[in-house]
Residue, then its C-alpha position, 0 to 999 in steps of 0.5 A: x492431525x485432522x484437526x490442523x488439516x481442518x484449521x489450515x484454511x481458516x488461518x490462511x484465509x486469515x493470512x490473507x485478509x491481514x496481508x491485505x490491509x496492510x501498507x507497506x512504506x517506503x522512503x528515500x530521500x536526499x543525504x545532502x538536504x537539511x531538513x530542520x531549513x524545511x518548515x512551511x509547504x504548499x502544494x504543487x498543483x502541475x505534479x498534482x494534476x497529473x496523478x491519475x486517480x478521480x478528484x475527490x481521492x485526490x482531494x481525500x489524499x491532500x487533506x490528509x496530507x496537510x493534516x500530517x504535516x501541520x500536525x508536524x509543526x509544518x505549515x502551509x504558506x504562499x512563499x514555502x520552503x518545499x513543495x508537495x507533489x503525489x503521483x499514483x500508480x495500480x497494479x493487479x494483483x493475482x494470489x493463487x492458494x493452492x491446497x494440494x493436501x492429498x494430492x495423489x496416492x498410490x493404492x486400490x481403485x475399485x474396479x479400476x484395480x491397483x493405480x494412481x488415484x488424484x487426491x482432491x485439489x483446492x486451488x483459489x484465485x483472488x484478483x484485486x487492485x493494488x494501488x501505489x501512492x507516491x509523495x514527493x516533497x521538492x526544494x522550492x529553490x533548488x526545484x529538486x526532489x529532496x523526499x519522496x515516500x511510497x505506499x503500497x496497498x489495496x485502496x479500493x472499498x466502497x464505503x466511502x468513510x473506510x475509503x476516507x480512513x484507509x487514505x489517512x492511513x496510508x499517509x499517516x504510516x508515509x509521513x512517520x517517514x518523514x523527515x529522516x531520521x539523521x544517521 
């Protein structure tokens, strides 16, 4: 038993470090479109400059973009079929562990006599920001959304390479999304 008190923590901190390296995607998309008429793209700037994040992100998001959907079979055009527009949102995230082992037992006190005495509390706060990227992709004719995926997940590190490789896996893991599957 002392040896699983001992070890509780290690593997919830371990939880918690999985829990946030991970993304989590979600689509939904328009029943009606046929997606096999879809095969070329471009960006749509006026929806692009309106996401709220620093323009080297932004360009960061865009390549990886491009880079998944060619890798697609889809190409960029002037005249393209749809358009691809990002939004972003953050939210701060606060997670709170409270490791209550222990937290009170009847029983004697010393001087202090027969009682209820307070165990020992753990409790840990973790604050970070959580960032939420959406990807919508419109019929060019119809000007309607058609596709749009999201990602949800901590974004923000201070090594730029791993800052640059946690975009591409954000919209790697969206785009897998992408197009539906017909049901």
């Amino acid at each position: 038993m002392k040896k699983l008190l001992k070890l509780t923590p290690m593997f919830l901190l371990l939880i918690a470090l999985s829990s946030c390296s991970s993304v989590q995607v979600a689509a939904d998309y328009d029943r009606e479109a046929n997606f096999d008429n879809y095969k070329t793209f471009a960006f749509f700037k006026p929806g692009i400059d309106k996401a709220e994040i620093n323009d080297i992100d932004k360009r960061r998001i865009l390549r990886a973009i491009e880079a998944e959907l060619m890798a697609k079979g889809y190409t960029k055009s002037e005249n393209p079929d749809m358009l691809v527009s990002i939004f972003t949102k953050s939210n701060q995230r606060v997670d709170i562990y409270n490791n209550a082992w222990g937290n009170g037992a009847w029983g004697w006190g010393g001087y202090g006599g027969w009682g209820w005495r307070s165990g020992w509390n753990n409790n840990q706060v973790s604050t970070t920001t959580e960032g939420v990227l959406f990807i919508d992709l419109i019929d060019t004719n119809k000007k309607e959304l058609i596709w749009q995926g999201s990602g949800t997940g901590n974004l923000e590190t201070r090594n730029m390479e791993k800052k640059e490789e946690r975009i591409k896996e954000f919209v790697a893991e969206m785009l897998m999304l992408f197009p539906p599957e017909e049901k």
